[in-house]
LOMARDREN-458913 format. One line per 10 residues: number of its first residue (from 1); their letters; for each residue x negated, z negated, y of N, C-alpha, C. Coordinates in steps of 0.02 Angstrom, whole numbers, plus 50000, padded with zeros to 5 digits. Example, Ala and Ser with C-alpha at 12.3 -4.5 7.8 and 13.67 -1.06 7.14 Angstrom:
REM residues 2
1 = AS = 49340 49610 49716 49385 49610 49775 49340 49610 49835  49358 49646 49888 49316 49643 49947 49355 49606 50002
//
This chain:
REM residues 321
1 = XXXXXXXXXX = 48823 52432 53337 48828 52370 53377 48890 52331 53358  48941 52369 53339 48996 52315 53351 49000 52308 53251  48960 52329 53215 48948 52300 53149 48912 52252 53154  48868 52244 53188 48835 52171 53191 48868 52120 53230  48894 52153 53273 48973 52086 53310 49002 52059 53267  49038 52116 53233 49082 52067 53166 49059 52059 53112  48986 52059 53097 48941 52026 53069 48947 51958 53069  48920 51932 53163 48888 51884 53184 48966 51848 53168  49002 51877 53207 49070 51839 53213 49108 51828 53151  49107 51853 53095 49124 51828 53009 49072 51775 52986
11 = XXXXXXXXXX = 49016 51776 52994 48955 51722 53008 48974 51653 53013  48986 51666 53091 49020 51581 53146 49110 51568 53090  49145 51615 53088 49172 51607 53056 49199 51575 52993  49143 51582 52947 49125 51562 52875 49083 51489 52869  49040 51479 52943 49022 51428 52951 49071 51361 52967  49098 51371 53024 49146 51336 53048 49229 51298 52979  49222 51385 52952 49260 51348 52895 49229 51304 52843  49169 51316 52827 49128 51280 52797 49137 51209 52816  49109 51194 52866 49098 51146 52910 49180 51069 52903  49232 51111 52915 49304 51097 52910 49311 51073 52848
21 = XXXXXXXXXX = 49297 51121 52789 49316 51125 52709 49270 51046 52695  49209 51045 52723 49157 50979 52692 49200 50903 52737  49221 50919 52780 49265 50874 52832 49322 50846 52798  49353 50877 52775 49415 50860 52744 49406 50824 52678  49342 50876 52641 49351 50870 52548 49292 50794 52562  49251 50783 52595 49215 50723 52582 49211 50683 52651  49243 50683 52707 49249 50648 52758 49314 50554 52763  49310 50551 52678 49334 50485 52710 49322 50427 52703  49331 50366 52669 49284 50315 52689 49330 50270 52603  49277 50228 52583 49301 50160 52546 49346 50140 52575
31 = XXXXXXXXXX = 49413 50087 52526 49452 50066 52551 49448 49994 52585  49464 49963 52616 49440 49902 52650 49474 49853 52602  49432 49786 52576 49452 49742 52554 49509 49718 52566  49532 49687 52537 49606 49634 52555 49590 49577 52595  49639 49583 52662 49610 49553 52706 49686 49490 52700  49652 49428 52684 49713 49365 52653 49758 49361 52721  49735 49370 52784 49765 49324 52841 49827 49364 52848  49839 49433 52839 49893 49492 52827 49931 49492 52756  49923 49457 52714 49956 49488 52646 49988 49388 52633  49938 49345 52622 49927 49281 52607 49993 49242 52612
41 = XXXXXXXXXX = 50003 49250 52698 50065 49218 52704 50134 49239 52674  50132 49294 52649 50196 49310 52636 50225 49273 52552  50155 49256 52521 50166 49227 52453 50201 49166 52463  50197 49124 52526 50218 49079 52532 50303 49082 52567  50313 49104 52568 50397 49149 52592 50463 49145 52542  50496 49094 52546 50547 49094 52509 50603 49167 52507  50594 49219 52459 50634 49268 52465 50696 49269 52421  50735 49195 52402 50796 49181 52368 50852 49206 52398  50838 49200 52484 50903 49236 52515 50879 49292 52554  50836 49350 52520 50822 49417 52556 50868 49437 52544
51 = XXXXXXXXXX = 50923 49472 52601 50973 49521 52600 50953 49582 52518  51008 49575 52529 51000 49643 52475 50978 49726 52528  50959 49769 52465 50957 49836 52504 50987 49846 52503  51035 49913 52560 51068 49942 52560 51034 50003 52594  51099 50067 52603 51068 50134 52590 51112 50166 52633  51063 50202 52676 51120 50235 52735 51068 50307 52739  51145 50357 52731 51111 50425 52714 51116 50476 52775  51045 50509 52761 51025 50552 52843 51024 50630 52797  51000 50640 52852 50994 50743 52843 50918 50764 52805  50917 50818 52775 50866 50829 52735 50813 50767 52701
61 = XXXXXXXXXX = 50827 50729 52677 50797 50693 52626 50841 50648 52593  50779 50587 52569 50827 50521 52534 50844 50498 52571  50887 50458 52540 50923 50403 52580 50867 50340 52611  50885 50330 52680 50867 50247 52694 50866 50195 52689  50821 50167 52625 50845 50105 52635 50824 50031 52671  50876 50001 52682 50859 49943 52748 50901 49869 52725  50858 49839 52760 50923 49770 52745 50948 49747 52807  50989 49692 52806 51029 49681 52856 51044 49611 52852  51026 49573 52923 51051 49491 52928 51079 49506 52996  51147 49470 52968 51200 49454 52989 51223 49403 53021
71 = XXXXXXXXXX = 51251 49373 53103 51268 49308 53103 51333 49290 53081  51333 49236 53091 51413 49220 53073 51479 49250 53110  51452 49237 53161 51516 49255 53219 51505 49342 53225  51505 49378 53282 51517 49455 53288 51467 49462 53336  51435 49488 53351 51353 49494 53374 51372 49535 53443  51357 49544 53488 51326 49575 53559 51300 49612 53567  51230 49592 53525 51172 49608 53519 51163 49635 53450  51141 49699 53450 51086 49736 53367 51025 49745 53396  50986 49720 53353 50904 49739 53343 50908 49778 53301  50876 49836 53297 50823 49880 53244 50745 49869 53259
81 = XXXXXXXXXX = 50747 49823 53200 50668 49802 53170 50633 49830 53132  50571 49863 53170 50521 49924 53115 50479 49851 53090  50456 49877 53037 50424 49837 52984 50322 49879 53002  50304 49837 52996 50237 49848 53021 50174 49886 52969  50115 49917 52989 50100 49971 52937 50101 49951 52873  50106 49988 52826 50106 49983 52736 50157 49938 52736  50180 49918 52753 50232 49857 52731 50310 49883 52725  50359 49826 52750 50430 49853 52735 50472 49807 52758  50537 49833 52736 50592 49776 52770 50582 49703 52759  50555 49700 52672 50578 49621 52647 50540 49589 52681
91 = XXXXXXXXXX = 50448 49614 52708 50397 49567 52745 50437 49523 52816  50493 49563 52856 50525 49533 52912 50575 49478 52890  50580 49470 52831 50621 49438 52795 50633 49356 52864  50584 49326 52873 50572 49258 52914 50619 49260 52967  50580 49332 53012 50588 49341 53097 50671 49354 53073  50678 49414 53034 50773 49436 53045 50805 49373 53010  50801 49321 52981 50828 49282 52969 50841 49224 53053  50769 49227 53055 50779 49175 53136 50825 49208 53174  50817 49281 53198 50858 49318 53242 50924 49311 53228  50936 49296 53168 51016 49309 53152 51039 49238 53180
101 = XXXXXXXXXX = 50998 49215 53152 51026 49138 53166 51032 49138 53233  51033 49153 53277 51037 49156 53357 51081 49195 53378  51122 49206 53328 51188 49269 53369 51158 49346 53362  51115 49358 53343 51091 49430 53353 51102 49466 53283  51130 49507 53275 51123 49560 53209 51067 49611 53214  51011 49600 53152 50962 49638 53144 50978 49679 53077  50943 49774 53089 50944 49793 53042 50878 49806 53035  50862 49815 52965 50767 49834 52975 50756 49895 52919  50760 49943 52952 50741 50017 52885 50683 50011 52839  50672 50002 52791 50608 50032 52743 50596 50112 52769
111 = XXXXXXXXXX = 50562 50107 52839 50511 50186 52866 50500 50229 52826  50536 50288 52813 50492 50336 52764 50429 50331 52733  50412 50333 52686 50355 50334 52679 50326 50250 52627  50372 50215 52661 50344 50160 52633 50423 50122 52577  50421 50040 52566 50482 50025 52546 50520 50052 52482  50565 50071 52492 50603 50105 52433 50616 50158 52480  50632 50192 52550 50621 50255 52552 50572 50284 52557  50605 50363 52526 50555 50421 52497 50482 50406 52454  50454 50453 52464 50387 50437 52421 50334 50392 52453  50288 50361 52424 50244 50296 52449 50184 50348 52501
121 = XXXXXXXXXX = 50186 50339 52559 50111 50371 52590 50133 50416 52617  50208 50444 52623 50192 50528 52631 50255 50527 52657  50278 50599 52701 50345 50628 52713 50348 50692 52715  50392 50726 52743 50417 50779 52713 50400 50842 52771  50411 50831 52824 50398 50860 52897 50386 50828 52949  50344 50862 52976 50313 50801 53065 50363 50766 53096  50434 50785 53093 50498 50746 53129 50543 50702 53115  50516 50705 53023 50574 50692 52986 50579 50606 53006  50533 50559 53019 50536 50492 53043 50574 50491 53106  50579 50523 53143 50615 50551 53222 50707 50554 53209
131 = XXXXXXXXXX = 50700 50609 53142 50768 50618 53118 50800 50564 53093  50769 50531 53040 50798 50446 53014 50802 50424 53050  50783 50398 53118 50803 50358 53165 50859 50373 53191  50867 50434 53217 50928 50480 53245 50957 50444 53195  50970 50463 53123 51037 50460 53081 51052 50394 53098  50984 50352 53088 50999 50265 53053 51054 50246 53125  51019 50260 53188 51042 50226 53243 51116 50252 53236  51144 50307 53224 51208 50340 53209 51232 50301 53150  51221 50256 53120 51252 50237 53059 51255 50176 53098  51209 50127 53137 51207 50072 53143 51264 50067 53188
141 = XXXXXXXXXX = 51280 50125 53248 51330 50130 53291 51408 50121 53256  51429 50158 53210 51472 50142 53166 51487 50096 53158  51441 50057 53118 51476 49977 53121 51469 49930 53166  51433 49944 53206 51423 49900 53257 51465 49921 53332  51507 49952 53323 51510 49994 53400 51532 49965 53460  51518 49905 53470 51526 49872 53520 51469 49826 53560  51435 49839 53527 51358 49797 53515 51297 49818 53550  51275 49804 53588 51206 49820 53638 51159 49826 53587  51122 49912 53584 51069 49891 53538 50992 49906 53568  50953 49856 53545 50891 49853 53558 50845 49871 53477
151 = XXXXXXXXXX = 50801 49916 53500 50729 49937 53483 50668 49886 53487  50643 49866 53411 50596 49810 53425 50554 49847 53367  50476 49844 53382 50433 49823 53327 50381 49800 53334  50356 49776 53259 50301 49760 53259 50239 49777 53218  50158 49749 53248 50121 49793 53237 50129 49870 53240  50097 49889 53178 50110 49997 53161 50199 49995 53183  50230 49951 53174 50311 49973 53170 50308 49965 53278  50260 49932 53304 50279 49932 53375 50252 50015 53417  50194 50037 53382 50187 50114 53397 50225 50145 53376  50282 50133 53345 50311 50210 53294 50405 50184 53348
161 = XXXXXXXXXX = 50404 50118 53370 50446 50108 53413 50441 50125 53518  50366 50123 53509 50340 50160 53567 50363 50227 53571  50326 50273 53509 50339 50327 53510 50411 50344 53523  50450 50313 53493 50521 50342 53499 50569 50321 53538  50525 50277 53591 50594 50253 53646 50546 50299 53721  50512 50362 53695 50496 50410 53719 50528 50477 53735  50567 50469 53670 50627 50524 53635 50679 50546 53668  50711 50590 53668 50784 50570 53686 50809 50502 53651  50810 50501 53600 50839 50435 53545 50810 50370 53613  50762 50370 53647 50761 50302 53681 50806 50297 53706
171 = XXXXXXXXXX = 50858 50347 53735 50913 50312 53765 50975 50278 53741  50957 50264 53679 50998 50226 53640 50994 50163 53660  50917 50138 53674 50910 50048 53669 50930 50041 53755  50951 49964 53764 50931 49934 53813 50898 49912 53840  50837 49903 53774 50780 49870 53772 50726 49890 53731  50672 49886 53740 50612 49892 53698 50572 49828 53698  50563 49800 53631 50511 49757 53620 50466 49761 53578  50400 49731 53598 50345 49759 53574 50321 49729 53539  50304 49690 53481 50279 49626 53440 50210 49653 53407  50152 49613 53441 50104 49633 53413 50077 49695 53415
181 = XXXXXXXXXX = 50115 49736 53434 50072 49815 53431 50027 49836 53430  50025 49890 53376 49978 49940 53375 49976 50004 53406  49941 49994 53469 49951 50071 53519 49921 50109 53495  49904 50130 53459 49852 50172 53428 49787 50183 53401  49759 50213 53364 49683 50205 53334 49645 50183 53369  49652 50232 53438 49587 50216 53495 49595 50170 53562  49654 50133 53545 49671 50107 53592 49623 50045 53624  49616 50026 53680 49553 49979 53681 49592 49909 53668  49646 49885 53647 49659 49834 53616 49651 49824 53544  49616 49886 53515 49620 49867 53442 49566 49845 53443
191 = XXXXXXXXXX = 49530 49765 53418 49467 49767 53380 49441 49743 53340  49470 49762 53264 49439 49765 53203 49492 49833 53166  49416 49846 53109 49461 49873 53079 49486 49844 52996  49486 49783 53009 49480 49754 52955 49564 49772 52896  49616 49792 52940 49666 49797 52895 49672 49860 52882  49650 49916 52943 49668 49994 52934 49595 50024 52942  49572 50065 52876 49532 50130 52892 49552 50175 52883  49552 50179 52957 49543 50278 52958 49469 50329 52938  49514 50392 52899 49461 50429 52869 49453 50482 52965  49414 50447 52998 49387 50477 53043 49368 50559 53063
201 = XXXXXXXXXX = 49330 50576 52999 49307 50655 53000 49360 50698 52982  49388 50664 52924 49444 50716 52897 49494 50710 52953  49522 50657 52988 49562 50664 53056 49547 50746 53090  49487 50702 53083 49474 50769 53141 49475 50841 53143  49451 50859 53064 49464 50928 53030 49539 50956 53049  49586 50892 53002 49643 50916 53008 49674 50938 53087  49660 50888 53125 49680 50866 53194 49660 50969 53217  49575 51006 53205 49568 51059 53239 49616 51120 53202  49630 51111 53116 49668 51145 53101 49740 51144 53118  49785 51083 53138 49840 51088 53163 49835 51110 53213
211 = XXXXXXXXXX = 49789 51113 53263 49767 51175 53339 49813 51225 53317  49780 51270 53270 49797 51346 53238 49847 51350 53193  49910 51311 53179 49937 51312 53146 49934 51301 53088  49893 51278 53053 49876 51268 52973 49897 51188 52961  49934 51198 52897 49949 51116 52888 49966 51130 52814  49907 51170 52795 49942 51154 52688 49902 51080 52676  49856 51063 52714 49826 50989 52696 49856 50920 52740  49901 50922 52769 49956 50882 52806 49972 50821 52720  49975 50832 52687 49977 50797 52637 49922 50733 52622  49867 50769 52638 49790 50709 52614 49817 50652 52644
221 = XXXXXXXXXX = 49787 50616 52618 49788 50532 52638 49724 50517 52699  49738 50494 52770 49699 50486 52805 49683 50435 52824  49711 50360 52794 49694 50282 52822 49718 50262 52762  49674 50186 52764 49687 50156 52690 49680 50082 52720  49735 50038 52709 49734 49966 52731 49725 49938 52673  49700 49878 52688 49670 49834 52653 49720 49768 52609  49774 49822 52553 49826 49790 52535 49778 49768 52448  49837 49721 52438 49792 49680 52376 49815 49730 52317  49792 49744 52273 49813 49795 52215 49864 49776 52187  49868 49731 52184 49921 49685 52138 49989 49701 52163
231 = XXXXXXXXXX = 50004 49714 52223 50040 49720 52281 50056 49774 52285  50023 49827 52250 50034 49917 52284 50107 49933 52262  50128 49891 52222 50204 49907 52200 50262 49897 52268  50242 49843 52333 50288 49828 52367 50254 49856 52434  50179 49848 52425 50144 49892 52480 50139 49985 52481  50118 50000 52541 50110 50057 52541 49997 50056 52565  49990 50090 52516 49917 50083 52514 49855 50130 52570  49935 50208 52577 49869 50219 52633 49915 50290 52668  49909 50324 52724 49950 50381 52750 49925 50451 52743  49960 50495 52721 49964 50538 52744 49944 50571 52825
241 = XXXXXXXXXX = 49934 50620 52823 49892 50663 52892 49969 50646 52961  50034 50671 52909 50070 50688 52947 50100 50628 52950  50112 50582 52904 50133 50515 52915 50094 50469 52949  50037 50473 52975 49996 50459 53012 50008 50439 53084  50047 50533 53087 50062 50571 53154 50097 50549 53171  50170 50526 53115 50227 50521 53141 50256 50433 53154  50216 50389 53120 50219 50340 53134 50198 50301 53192  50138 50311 53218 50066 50298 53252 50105 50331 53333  50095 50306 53403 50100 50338 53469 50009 50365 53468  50022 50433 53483 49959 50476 53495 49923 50462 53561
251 = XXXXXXXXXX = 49988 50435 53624 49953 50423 53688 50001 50350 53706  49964 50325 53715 50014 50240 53707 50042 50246 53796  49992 50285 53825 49998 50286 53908 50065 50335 53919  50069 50375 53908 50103 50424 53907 50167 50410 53875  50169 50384 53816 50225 50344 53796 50261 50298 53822  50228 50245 53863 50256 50193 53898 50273 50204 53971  50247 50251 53981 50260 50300 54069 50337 50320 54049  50351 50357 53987 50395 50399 53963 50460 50333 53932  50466 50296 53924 50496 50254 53862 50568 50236 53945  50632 50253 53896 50681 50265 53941 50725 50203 53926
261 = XXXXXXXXXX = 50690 50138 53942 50722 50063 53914 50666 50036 53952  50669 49950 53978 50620 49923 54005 50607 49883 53938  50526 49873 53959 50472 49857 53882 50455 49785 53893  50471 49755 53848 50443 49685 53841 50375 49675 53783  50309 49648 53803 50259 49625 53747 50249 49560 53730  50255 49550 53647 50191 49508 53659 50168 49500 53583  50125 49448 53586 50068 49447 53547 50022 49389 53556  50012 49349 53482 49984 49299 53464 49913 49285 53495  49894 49229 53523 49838 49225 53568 49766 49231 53505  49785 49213 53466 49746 49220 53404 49739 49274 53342
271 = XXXXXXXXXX = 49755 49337 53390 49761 49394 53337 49708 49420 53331  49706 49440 53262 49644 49440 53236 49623 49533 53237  49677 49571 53245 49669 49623 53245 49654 49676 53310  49689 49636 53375 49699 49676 53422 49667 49612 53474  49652 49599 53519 49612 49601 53586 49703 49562 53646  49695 49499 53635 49775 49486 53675 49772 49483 53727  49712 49458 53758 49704 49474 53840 49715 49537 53862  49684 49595 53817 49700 49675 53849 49738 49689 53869  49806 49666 53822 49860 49708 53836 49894 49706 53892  49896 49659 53919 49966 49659 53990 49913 49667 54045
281 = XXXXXXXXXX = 49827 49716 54054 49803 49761 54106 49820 49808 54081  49820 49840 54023 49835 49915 53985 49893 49910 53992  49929 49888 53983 50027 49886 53994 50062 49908 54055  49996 49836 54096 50059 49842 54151 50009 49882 54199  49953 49941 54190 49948 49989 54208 49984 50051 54215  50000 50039 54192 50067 50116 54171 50131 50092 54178  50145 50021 54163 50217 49991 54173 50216 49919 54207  50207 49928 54266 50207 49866 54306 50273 49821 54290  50329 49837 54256 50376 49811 54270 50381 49772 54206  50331 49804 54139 50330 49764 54086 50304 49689 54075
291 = XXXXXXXXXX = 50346 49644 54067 50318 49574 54043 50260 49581 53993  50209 49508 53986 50178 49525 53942 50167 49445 53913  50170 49444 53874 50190 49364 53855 50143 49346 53793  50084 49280 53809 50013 49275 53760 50065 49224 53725  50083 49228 53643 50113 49168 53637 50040 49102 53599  50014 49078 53628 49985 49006 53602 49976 48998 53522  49904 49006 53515 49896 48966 53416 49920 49016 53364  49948 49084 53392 49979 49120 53333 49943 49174 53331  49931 49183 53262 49889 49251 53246 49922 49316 53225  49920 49373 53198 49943 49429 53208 50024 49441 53168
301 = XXXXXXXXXX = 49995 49398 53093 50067 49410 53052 50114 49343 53087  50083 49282 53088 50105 49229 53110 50170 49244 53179  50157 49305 53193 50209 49305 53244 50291 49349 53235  50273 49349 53161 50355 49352 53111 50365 49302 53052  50302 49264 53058 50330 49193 52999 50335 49135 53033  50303 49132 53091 50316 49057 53127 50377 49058 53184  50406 48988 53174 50455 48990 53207 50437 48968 53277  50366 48949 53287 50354 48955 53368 50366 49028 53398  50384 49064 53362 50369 49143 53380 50448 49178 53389  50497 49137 53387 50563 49166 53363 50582 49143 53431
311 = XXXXXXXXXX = 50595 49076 53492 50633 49079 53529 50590 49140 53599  50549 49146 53583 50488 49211 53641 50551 49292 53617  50547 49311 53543 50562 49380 53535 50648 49373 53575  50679 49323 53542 50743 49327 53530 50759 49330 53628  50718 49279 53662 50735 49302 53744 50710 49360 53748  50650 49418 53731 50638 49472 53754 50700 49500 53726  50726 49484 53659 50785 49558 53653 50839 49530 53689  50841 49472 53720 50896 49478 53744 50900 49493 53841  50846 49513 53840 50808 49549 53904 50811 49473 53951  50770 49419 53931 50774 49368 53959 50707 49330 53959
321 = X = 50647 49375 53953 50599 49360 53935 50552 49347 54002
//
């Protein structure tokens, strides 16, 4: 009897891995076209006065690199500006130029993974985006040490700023602002998937093997945005399992219950990606105290290249929204 138990049970076993192994090795999808309304505007972007990079060094990996606009006078106020999915510092190039111009000093990291740090798609350990922040905000303190600093992002860079004003590290900001965000895959404000596919099945494989501890496939690529080829040199084309993890808020509810700074949103009445009415019932469900602000005529990227979009952020970071 108990040979045919562990019969049956090597069986379910061999199946189930089966099942997993076909999940992973053929569960993911074509890449989505190049979608112009996300990539388009940026051709038109004078980048004669993009800050230069510079490079501020953390614990177990490469260095960070980020740029930095500066005002004239001595700032109050620091923003740290996440740069939104596949993309990077130079795309904020517009918004941190407006911000500066207003008295505010912005720094904006190239996110692991993407930019000139580390490798394109990928990182190194589930925390290591958690840890760069730790360092960066410790470097930004240095030179700034007199300076109120606020936590801002946008789009993918506003979940990966969710996530982390969750952290201990939230108690760094005074503020959290939210530009455009992406709460997550399943969030009911997302609706298209026209810039990000996710490989759905293989998610999910991986998602039951990280249950049990297994993560030699934490490496695969699990979403692929719809960047122009031409571009893959300045874009980042698609994530990793764990870069996925570590960018992305897993529970946007739970995050914003948790986020130890009061949250300011908003988002272009014309975004093409996410649903703008949703957000401030989903928001201010969990955070009654969060503003939620539709800005008029602007669509998703439009709300870091237009300058109707610069005097809205610059009162949320200056908690005046």
């Amino acid at each position: 009897m108990l040979k045919i138990t562990l019969i049956l049970v090597g069986g379910v076993i061999a199946t189930i891995a089966a099942i997993l192994a076909g999940l992973i090795a053929f569960g993911t999808a074509s890449p989505p076209p190049k979608l112009a309304s996300m990539t388009d505007p940026f051709e038109r972007v004078d980048y004669g006065d993009l800050p230069p990079l510079e490079i501020a060094s953390v614990r177990g990996g490469s260095p960070i690199a980020f740029r930095r606009w500066q005002p004239a006078d001595n700032a109050d106020i620091v923003v740290i500006l996440i740069h939104g999915s596949a993309m990077s510092s130079s795309y904020l190039h517009l918004l941190g130029k407006a911000i500066a111009a207003r008295g505010i000093a912005v720094y904006a990291p190239d996110i692991r993974g993407h930019g000139k740090t580390g490798r394109k798609g990928d990182i190194d350990y589930p925390r290591q985006l958690d840890d760069d922040l730790e360092d960066f905000v410790a470097m930004v303190r240095t030179r700034q040490p007199s300076s109120q600093l606020v936590l801002a992002g946008f789009s993918g860079g506003g979940s990966f700023a969710l996530r982390a004003s969750a952290l201990p590290i939230g108690r760094s900001f005074a503020r959290l602002v939210l530009i455009s965000p992406q709460l997550g895959l399943r969030a009911p404000t997302a609706k298209s998937r026209a810039w990000a596919q996710p490989f759905i099945p293989r998610i999910a494989a991986l998602l039951i093997l990280d249950r049990i501890g297994f993560h030699a496939f934490d490496y695969l690529p699990v979403i692929d945005f719809a960047i122009p080829q031409e571009n893959a040199g300045w874009l980042t084309g698609h994530y990793s399992f764990r870069l996925l993890r570590a960018f992305y808020s897993a529970d946007y509810g739970a995050d914003l219950k948790a986020a130890q700074s009061p949250v300011s949103v908003l988002v272009g009445d014309k975004d093409e990606l996410f649903d703008a009415k949703l957000f401030a019932p989903i928001v201010q469900a969990v955070r009654s105290d969060a503003p939620v602000r539709i800005v008029p005529e602007l669509d998703h990227i439009e709300m870091t290249t237009d300058a109707r979009a610069v005097p809205l952020i610059v009162a949320a970071i200056r908690g005046e929204m």
